[in-house]
Backbone as XML, in Angstrom:
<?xml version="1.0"?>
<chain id="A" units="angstrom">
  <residue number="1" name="UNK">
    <atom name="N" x="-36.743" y="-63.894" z="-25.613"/>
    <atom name="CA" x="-35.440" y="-63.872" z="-26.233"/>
    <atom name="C" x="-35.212" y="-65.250" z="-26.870"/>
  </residue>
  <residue number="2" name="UNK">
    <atom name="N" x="-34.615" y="-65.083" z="-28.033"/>
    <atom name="CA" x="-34.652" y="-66.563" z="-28.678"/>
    <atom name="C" x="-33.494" y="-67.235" z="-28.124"/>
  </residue>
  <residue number="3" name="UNK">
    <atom name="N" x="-33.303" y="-68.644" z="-28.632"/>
    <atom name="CA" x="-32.333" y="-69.546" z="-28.328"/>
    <atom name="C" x="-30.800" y="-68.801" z="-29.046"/>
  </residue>
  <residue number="4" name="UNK">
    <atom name="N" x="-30.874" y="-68.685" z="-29.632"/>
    <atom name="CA" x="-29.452" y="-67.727" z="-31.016"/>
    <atom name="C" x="-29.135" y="-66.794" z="-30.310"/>
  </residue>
  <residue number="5" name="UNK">
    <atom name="N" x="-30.303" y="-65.724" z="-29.893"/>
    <atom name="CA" x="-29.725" y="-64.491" z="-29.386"/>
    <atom name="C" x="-28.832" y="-64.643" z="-27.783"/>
  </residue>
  <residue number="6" name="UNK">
    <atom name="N" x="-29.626" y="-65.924" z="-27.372"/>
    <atom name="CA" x="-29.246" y="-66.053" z="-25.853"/>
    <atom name="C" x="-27.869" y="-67.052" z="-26.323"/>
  </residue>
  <residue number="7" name="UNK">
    <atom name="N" x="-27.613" y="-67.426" z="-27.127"/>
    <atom name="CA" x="-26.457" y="-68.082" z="-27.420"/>
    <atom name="C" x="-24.875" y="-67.207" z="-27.738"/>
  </residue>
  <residue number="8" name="UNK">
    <atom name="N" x="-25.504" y="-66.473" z="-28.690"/>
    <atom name="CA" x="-24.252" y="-64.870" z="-28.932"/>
    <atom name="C" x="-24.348" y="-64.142" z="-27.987"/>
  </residue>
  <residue number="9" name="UNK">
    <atom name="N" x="-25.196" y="-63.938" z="-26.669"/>
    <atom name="CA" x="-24.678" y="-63.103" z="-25.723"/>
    <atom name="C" x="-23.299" y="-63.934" z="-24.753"/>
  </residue>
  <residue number="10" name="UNK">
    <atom name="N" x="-24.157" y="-65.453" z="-24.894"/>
    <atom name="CA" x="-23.485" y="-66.406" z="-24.270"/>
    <atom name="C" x="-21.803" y="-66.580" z="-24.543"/>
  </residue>
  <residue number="11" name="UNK">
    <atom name="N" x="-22.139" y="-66.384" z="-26.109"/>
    <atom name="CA" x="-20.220" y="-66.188" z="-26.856"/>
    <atom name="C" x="-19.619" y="-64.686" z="-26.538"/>
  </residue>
  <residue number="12" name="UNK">
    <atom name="N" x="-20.200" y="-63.739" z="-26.628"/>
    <atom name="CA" x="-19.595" y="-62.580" z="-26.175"/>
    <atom name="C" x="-18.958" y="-62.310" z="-24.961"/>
  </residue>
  <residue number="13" name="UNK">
    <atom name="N" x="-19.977" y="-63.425" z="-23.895"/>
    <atom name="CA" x="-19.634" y="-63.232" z="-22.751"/>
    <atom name="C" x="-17.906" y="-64.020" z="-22.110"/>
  </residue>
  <residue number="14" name="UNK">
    <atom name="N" x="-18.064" y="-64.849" z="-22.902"/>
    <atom name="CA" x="-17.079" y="-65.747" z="-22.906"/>
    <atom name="C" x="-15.634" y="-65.600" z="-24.183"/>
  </residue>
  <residue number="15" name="UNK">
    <atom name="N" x="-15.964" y="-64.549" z="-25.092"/>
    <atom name="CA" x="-14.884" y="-64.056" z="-25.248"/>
    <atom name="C" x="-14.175" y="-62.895" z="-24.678"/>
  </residue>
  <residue number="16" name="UNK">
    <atom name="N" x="-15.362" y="-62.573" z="-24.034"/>
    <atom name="CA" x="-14.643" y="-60.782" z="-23.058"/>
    <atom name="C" x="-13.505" y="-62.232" z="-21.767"/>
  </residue>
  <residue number="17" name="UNK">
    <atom name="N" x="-14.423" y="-63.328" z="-21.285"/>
    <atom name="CA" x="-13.098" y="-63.938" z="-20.437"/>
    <atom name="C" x="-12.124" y="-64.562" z="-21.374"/>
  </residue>
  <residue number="18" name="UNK">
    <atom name="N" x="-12.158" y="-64.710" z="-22.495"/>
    <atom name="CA" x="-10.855" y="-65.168" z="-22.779"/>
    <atom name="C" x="-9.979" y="-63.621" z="-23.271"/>
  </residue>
  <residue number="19" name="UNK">
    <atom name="N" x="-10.670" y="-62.756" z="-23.150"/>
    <atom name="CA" x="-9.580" y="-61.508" z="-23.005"/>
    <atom name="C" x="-8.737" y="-61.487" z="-21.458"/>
  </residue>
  <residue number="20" name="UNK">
    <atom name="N" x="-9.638" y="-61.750" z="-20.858"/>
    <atom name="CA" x="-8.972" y="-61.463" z="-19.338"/>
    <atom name="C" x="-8.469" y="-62.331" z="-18.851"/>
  </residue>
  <residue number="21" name="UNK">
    <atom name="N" x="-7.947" y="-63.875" z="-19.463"/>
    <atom name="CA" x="-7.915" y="-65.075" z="-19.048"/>
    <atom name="C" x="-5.495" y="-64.521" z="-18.574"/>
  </residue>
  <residue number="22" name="UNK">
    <atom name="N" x="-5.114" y="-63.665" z="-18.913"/>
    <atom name="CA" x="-3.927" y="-63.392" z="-18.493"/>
    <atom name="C" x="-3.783" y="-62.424" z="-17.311"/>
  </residue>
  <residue number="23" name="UNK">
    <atom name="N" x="-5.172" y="-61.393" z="-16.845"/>
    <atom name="CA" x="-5.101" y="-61.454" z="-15.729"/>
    <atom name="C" x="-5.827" y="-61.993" z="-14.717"/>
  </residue>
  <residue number="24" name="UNK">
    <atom name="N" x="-6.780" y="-62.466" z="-14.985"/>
    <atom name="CA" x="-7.802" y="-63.587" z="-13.881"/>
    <atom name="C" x="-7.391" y="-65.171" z="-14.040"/>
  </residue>
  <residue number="25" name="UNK">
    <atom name="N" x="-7.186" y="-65.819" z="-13.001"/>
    <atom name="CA" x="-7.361" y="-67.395" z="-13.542"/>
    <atom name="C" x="-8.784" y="-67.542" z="-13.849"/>
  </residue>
  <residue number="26" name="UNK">
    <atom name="N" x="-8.759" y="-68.890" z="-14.517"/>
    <atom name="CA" x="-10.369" y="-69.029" z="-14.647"/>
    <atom name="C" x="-10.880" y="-69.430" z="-14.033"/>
  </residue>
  <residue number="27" name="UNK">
    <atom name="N" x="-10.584" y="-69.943" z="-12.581"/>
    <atom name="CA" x="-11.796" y="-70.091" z="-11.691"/>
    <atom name="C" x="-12.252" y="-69.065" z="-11.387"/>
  </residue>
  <residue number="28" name="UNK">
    <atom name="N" x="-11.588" y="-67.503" z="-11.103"/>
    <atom name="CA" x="-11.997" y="-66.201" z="-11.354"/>
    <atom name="C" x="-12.781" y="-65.604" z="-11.899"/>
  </residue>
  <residue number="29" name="UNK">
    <atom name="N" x="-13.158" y="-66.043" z="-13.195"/>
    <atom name="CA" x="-13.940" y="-66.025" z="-14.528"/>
    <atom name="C" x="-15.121" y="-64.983" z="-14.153"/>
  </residue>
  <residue number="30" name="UNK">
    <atom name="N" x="-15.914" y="-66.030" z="-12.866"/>
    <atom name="CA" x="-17.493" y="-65.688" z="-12.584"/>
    <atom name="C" x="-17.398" y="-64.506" z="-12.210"/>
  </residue>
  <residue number="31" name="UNK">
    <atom name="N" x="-16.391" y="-64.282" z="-11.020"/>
    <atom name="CA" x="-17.034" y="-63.405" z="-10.279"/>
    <atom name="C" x="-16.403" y="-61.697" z="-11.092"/>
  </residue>
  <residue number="32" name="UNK">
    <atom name="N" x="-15.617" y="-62.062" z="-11.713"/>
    <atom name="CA" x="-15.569" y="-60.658" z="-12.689"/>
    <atom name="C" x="-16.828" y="-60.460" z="-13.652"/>
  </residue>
  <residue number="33" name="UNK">
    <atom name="N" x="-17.001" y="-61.516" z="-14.388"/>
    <atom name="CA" x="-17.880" y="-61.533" z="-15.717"/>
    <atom name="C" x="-19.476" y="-61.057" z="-15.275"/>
  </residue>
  <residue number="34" name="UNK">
    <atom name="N" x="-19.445" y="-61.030" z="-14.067"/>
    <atom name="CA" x="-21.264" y="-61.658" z="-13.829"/>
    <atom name="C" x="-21.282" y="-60.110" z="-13.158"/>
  </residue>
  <residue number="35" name="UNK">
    <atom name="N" x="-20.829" y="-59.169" z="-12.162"/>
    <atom name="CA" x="-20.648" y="-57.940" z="-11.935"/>
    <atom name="C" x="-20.730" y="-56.987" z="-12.927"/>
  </residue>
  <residue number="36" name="UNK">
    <atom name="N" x="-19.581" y="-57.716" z="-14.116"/>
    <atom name="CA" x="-19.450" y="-56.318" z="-15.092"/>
    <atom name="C" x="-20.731" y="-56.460" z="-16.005"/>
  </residue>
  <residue number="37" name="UNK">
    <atom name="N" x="-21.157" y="-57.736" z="-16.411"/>
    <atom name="CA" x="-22.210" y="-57.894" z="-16.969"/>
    <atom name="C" x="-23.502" y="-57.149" z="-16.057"/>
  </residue>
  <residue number="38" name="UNK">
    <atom name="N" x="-23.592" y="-57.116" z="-15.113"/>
    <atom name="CA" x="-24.860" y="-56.501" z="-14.261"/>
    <atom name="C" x="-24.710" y="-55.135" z="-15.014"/>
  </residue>
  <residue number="39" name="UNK">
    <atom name="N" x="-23.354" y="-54.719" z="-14.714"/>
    <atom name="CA" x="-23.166" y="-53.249" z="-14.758"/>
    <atom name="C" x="-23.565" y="-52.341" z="-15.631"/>
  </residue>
  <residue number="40" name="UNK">
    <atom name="N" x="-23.165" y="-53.164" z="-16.938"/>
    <atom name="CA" x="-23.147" y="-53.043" z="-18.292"/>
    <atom name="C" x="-24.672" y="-52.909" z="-18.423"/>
  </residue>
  <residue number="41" name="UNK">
    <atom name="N" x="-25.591" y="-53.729" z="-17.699"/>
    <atom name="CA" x="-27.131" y="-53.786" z="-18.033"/>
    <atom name="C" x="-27.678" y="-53.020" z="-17.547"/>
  </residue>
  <residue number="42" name="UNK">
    <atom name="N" x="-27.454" y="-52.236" z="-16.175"/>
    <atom name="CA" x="-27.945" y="-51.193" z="-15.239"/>
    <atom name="C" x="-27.379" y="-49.971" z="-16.780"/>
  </residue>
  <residue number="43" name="UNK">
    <atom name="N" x="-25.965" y="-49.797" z="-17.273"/>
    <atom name="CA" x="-26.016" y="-48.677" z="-17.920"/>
    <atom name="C" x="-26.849" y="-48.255" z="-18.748"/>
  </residue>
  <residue number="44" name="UNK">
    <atom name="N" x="-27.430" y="-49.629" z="-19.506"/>
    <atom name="CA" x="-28.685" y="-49.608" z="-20.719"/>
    <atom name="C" x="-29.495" y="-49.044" z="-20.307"/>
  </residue>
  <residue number="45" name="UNK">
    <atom name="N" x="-30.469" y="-50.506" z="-19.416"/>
    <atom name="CA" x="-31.437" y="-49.753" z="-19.063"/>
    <atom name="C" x="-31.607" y="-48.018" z="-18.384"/>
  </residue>
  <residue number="46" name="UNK">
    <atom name="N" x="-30.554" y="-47.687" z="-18.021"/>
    <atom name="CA" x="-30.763" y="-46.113" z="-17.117"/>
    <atom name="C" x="-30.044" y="-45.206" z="-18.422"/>
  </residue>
  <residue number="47" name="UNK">
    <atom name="N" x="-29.636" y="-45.677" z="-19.315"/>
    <atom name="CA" x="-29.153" y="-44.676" z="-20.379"/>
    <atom name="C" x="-29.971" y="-43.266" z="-20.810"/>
  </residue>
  <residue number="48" name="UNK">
    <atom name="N" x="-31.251" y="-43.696" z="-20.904"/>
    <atom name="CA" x="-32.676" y="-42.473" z="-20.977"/>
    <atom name="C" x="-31.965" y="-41.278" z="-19.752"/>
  </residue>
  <residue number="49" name="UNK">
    <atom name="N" x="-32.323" y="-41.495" z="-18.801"/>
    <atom name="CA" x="-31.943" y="-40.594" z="-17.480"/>
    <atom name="C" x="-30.562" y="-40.355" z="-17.080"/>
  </residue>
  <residue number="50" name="UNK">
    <atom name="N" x="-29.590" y="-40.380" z="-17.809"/>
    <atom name="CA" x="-27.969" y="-40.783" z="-17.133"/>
    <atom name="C" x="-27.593" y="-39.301" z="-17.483"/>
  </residue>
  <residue number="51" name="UNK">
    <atom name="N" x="-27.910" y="-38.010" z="-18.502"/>
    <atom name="CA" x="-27.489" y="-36.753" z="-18.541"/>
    <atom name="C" x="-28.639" y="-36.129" z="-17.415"/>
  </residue>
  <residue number="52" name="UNK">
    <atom name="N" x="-29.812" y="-36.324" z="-16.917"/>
    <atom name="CA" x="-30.456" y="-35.787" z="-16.049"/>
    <atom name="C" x="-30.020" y="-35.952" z="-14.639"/>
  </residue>
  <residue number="53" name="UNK">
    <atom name="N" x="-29.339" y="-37.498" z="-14.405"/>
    <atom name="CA" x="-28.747" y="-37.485" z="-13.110"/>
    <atom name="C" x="-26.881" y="-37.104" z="-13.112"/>
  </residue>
  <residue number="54" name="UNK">
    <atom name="N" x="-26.651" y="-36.650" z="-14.260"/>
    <atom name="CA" x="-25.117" y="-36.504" z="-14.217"/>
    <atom name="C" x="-25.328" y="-34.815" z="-13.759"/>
  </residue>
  <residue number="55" name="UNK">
    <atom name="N" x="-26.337" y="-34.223" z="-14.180"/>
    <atom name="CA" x="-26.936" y="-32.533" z="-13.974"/>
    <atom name="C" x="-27.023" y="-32.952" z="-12.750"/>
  </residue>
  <residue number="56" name="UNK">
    <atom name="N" x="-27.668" y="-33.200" z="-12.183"/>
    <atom name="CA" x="-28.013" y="-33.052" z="-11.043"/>
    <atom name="C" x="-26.603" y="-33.530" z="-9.579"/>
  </residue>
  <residue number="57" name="UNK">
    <atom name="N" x="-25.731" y="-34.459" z="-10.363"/>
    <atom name="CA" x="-25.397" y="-34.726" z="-9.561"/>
    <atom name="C" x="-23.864" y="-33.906" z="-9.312"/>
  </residue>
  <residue number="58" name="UNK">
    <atom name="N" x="-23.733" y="-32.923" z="-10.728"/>
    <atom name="CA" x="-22.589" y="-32.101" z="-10.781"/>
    <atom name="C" x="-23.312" y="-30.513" z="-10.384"/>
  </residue>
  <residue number="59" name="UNK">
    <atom name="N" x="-23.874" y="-30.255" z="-10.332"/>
    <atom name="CA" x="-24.738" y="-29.301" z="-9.961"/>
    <atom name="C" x="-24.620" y="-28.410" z="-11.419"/>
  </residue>
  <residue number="60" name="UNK">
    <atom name="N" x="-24.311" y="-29.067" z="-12.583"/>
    <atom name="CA" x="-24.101" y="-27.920" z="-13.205"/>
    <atom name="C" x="-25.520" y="-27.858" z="-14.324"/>
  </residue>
</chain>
């Protein structure tokens, strides 16, 4: 991953906290940003399989 790309994830990440900066203080910052960011990356990567386990997991 280049230096640029790891830099604009770096700004994205840090404008999603200055969205939330009225309900989190910012010492808060981390421990929201770094969770939802996991989360967000588990959805990617499993995006391929996410209608095979939504079947399976609704039985329908």
């Amino acid at each position: 991953m280049s230096d640029e790309t790891i830099n604009n994830h770096g700004a994205f990440i840090w404008s999603v906290a200055d969205l939330l900066r009225g309900v989190y203080k910012q010492s808060e910052y981390g421990r929201v940003i770094l969770p939802l960011t996991v989360l967000r990356r588990l959805d990617c990567v499993l995006e391929a399989t996410k209608p095979k386990v939504l079947t399976r997991c609704t039985g329908r």
